[in-house]
C-alpha positions as semicolon CSV with decimal commas, in nm:
position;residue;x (nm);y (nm);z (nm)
1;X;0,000;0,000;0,000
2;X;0,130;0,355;-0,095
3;X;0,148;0,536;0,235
4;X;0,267;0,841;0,091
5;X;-0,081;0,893;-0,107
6;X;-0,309;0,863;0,194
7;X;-0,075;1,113;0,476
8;X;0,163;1,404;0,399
9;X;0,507;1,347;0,492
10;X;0,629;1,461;0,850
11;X;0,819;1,827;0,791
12;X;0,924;1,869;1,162
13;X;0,875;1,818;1,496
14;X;0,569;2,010;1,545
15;X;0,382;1,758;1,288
16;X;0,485;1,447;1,470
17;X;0,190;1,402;1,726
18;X;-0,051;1,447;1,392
19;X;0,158;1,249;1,166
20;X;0,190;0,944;1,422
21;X;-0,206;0,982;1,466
22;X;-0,275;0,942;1,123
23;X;-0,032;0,684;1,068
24;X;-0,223;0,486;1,397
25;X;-0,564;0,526;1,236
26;X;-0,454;0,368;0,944
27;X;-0,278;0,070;1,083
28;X;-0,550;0,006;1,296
29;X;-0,716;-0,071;0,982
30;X;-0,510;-0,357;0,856
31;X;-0,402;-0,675;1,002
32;X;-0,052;-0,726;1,144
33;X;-0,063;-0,361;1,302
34;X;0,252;-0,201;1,365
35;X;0,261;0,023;1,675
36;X;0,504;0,391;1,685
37;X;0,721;0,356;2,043
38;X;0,979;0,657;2,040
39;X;0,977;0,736;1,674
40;X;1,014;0,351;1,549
41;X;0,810;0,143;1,392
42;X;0,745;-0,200;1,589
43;X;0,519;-0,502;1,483
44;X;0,288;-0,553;1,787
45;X;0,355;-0,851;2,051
46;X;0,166;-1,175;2,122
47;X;-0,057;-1,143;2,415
48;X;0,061;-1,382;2,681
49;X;-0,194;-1,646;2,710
50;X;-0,176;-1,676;3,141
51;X;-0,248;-1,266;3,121
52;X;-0,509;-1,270;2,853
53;X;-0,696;-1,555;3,063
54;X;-0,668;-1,397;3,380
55;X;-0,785;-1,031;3,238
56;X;-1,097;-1,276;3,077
57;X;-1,145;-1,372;3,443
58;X;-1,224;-1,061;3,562
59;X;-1,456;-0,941;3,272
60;X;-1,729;-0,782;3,420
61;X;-2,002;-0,553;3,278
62;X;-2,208;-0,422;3,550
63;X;-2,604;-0,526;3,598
64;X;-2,528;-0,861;3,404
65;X;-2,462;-1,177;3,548
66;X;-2,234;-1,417;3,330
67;X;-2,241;-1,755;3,263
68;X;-1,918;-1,912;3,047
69;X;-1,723;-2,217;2,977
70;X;-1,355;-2,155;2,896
71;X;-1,189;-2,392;2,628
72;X;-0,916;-2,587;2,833
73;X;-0,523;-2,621;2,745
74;X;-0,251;-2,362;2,640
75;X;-0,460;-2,182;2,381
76;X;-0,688;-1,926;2,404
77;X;-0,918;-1,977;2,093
78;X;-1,245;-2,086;2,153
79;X;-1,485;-2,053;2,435
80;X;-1,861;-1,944;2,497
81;X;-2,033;-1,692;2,739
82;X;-2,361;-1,561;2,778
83;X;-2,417;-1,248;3,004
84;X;-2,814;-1,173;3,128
85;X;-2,952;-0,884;3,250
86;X;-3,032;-0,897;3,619
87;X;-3,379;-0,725;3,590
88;X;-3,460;-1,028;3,377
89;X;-3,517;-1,351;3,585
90;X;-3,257;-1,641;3,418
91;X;-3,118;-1,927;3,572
92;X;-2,823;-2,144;3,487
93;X;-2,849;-2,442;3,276
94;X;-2,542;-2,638;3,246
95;X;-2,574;-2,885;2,928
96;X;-2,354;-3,225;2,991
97;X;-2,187;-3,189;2,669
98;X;-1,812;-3,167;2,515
99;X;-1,868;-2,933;2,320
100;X;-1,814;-2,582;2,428
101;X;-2,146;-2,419;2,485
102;X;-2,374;-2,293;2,802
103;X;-2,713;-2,244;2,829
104;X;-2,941;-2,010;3,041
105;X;-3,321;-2,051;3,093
106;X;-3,487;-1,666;3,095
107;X;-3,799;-1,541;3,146
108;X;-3,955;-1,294;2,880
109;X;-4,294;-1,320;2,825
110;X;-4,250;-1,666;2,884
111;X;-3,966;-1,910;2,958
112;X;-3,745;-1,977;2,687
113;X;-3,395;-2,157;2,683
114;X;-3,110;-1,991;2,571
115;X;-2,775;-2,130;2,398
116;X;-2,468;-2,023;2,346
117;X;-2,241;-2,282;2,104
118;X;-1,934;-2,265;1,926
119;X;-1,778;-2,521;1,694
120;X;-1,440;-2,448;1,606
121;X;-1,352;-2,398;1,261
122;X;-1,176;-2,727;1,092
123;X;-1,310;-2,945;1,384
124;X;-1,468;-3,298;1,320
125;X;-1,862;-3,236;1,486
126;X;-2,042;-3,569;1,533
127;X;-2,389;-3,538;1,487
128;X;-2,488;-3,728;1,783
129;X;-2,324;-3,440;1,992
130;X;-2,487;-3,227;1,861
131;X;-2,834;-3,428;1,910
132;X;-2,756;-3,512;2,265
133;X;-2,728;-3,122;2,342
134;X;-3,027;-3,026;2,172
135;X;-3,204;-3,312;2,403
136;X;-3,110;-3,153;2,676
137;X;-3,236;-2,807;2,573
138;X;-3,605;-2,752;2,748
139;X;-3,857;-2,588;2,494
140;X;-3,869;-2,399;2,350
141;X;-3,486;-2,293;2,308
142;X;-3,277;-2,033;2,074
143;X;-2,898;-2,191;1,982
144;X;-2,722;-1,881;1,909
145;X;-2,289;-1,855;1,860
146;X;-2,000;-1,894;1,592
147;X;-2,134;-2,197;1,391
148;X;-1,836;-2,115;1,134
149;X;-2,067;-2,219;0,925
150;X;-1,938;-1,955;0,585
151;X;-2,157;-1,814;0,370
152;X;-2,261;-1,448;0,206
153;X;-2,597;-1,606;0,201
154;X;-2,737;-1,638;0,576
155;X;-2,639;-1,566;0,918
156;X;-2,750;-1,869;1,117
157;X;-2,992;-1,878;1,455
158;X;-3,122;-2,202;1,575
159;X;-3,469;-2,191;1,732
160;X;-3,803;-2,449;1,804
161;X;-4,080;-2,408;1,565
162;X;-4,314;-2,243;1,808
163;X;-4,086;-1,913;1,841
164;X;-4,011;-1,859;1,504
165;X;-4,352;-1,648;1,443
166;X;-4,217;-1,428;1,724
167;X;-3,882;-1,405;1,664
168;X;-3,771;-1,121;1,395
169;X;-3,346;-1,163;1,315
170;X;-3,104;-0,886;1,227
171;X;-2,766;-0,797;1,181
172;X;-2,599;-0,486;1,294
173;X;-2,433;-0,271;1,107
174;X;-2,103;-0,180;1,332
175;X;-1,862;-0,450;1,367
176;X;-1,773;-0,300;1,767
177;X;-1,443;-0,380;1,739
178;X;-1,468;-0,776;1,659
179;X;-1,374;-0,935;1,302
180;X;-1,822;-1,075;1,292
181;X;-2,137;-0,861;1,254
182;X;-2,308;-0,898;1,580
183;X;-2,705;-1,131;1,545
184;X;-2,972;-0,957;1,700
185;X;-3,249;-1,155;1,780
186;X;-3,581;-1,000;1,923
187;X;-3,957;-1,058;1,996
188;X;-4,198;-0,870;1,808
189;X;-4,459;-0,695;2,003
190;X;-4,737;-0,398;2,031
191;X;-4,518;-0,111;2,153
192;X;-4,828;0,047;2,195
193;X;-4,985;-0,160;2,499
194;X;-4,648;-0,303;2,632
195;X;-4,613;-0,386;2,997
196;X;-4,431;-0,571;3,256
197;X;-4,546;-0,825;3,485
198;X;-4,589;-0,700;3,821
199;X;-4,401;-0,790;4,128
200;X;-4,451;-0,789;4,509
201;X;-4,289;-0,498;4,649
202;X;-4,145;-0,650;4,986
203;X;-4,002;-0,287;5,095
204;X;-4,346;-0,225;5,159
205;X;-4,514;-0,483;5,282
206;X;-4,731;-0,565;5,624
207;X;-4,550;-0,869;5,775
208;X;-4,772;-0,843;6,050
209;X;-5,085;-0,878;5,854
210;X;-4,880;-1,189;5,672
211;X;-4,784;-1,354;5,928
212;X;-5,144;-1,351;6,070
213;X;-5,285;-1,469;5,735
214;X;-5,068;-1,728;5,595
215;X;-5,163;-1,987;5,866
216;X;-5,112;-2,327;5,724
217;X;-5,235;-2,628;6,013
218;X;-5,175;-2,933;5,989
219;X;-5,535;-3,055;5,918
220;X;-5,444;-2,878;5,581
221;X;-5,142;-3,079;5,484
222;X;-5,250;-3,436;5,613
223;X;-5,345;-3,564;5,263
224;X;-5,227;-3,877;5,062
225;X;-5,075;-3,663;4,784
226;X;-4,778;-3,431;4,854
227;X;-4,862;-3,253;4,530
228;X;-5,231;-3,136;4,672
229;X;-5,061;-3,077;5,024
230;X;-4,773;-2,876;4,839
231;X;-5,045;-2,635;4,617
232;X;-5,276;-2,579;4,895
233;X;-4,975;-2,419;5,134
234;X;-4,894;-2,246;4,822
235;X;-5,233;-2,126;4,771
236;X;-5,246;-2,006;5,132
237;X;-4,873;-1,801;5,096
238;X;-5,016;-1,619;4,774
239;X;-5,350;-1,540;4,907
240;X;-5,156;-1,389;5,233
241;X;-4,888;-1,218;4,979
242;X;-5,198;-1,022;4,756
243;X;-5,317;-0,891;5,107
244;X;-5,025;-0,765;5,307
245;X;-4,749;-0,714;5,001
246;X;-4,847;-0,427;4,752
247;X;-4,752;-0,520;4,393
248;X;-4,587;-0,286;4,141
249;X;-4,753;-0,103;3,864
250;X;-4,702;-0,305;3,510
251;X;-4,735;0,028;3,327
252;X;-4,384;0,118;3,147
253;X;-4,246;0,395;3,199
254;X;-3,965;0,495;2,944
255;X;-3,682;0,708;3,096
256;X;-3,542;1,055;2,844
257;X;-3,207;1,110;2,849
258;X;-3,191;1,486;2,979
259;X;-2,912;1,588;2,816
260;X;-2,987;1,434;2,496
261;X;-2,998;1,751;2,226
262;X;-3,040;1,845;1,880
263;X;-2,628;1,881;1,863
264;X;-2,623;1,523;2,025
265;X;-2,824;1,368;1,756
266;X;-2,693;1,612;1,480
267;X;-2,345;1,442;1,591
268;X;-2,518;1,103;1,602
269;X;-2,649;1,092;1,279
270;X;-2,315;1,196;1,093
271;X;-2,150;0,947;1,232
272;X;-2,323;0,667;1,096
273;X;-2,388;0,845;0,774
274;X;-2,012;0,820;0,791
275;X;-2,004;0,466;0,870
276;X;-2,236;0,342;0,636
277;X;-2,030;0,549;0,330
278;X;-1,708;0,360;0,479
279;X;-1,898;0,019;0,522
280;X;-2,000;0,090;0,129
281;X;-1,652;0,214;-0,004
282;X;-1,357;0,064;0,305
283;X;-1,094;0,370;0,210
284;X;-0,868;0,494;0,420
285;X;-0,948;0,820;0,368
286;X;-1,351;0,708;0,452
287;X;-1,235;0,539;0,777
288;X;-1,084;0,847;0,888
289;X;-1,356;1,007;0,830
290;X;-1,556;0,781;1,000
291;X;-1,353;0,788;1,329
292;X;-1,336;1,145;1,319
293;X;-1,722;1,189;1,335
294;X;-1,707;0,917;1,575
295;X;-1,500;1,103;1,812
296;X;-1,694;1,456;1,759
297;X;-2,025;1,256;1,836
298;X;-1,838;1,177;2,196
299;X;-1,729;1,486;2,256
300;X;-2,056;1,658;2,201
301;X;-2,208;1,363;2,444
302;X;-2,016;1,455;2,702
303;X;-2,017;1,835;2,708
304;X;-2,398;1,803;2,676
305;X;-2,405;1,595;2,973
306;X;-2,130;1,834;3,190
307;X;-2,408;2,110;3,104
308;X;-2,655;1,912;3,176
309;X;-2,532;1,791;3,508
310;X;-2,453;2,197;3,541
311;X;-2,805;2,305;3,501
312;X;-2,940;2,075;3,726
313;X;-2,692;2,130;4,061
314;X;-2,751;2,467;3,994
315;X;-3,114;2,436;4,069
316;X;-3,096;2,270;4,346
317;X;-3,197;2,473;4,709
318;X;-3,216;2,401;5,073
319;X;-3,570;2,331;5,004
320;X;-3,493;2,055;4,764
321;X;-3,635;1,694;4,805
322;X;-3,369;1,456;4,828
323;X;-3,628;1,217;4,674
C-alpha cells in the first residue's frame, strides 16, 4: 500500500503528534498492526496467554450476570459466554456436553432456553453431539454462537418451531471492534400496549398482617398426595402475599435522556452516515472520516451531559427533596 498517497510526509517536529495519529488510524485498519514507540516502527507482541486468561477472568459488565465455559489447554481460541440482565429472571443451565457451549433458561414473556455454542472452525462435529445437546435443551430454546458455518448467504440462529412467528433476526451494522457482525435476535410486540409483569414490592409490605394470614395447620397438609398438600400451602402463601405485600404497577415507563440535544443527535447521525459510506466504499481516507465523526459525536455527548449535570446542581436549594 502507498502510504505516501493517503498522509503528507512529517516536515518537523511540530507535525509528529498528527503524523503518528494518522499513521495509527490507518494501521489500525489492517491486520498485522505495527505500533510507533519513540519514533520507530514496531510489529505488535503476542498477548501472553496466562495474562489474557486472567484479564478474561475478571470481565465484568455491571447489571449482568455471566455464565461461560472456557476452552481448556494452552490456547486461548475458543470458548462461549452468555451475560443476562439482572432485571430479567434467568437461571443457569449447564448442558452435559463436550462441546463448548452454556445455556441459560430466561424469562420474557415466557420461559425460553437460551444457547450459546461454538464449533471451532476445521473441527470434526459428530452429529450425535450435537443431538444429545439439543435433548437436553427444554422448549422452547434459541442456539445462538460462531457456527463457522461460511456463507454471504445467511447468518445462522437455531430456534423451536413455536418461536419462530415471534422471533424477527437482524444484523448490525457496526462491527464494535470484533472481526463478525453482531445477530440480534428479538420478539416482536405492540409497543403500543407493552407492559411488565408485576411484582410484590417487599419494601413495603405488612409482615404483620402476613404472618397472621398465611396460617397453614396441619389438618391442611394431612393428605395422601404431597402434590395437593404442596399447592394448597402455596395457595395459602399467595393469598396472604396479595393482602399484606403491595404489587408494582405493570405500566412502562420509558426514561429521556436529559441531556440528549439536537447537537447530540446532529453528531449522532453523521457518524453513521459516515459509517455506512465507509462500510459501502472501506478507504482509508472514509475510515478516517468515519472515526473522526465518531469522536466529535463523543465529545458533544459529554459536554452536553457536563451542562446538563450543570443546570441541574444549579437548581438545586435548601428546600430541595432529596427524593
Amino acid at each position: 500500500m502507498n502510504f505516501g498517497h493517503h498522509i503528507r510526509p512529517l516536515t518537523g517536529e511540530t507535525g509528529w503528534p498528527m503524523w503518528k495519529r494518522n499513521i495509527r488510524d490507518l494501521l489500525d485498519y489492517h491486520e498485522r498492526a505495527i505500533k510507533v514507540t519513540d519514533g520507530k516502527l514496531k510489529r505488535l507482541e503476542s498477548i501472553d496467554a496466562d495474562a489474557q486468561e486472567s484479564s478474561c477472568h475478571k470481565t465484568k459488565i455491571r447489571r449482568y450476570g455471566c455464565v461461560r465455559k472456557d476452552k481448556e489447554g494452552s490456547s486461548v481460541s475458543g470458548g462461549v459466554c452468555i451475560f443476562t440482565s439482572l432485571d430479567v429472571p434467568s437461571s443457569a443451565l449447564p448442558p452435559r456436553t463436550s462441546l463448548q457451549a452454556v445455556a441459560v433458561r430466561i424469562h420474557s414473556t415466557s420461559l425460553i432456553t437460551v444457547c450459546c455454542l461454538y464449533l471451532p472452525p476445521n473441527a470434526v462435529i459428530h452429529q450425535q453431539n450435537l443431538n444429545n445437546l439439543v435433548d437436553q435443551l427444554p422448549a422452547p430454546f434459541v442456539i445462538l454462537g460462531n457456527f463457522n458455518g461460511h456463507s454471504i448467504l445467511w447468518d445462522l440462529a437455531i430456534c423451536s418451531p413455536s418461536l419462530l412467528p415471534n422471533l424477527n433476526l437482524s444484523v448490525e451494522k457496526d462491527l464494535y471492534n470484533s472481526d463478525h457482525f453482531p445477530i440480534v435476535l428479538s420478539q416482536y410486540y405492540d409497543a403500543s400496549g407493552k407492559t411488565f409483569p408485576t411484582t410484590y414490592s417487599y419494601n413495603r409490605a405488612d409482615w404483620a398482617l402476613f404472618t397472621l394470614l398465611a396460617v397453614i395447620p396441619d389438618v391442611m397438609v394431612k393428605t395422601e398426595s404431597v402434590d395437593t398438600a404442596v399447592q394448597v400451602a402455596t395457595n395459602v402463601l399467595i393469598a396472604a402475599a396479595d393482602l399484606s405485600i403491595p404489587k408494582s404497577s405493570s405500566h412502562s415507563f420509558q426514561h429521556y435522556k436529559s441531556w440528549w440535544n439536537a447537537d447530540c443527535q446532529t453528531a449522532y447521525k453523521n457518524q453513521w452516515k459516515l459509517w455506512g459510506i465507509f462500510r459501502r466504499c472501506p478507504t482509508t481516507e472514509n475510515l478516517l472520516a468515519f472515526k473522526k465523526a465518531k469522536t466529535n459525536a463523543c465529545r458533544v455527548r459529554r459536554q452536553s451531559q457536563r451542562q446538563s449535570w450543570f443546570r441541574y446542581v444549579s437548581s438545586l436549594t435548601s428546600s430541595t427533596s432529596s427524593k
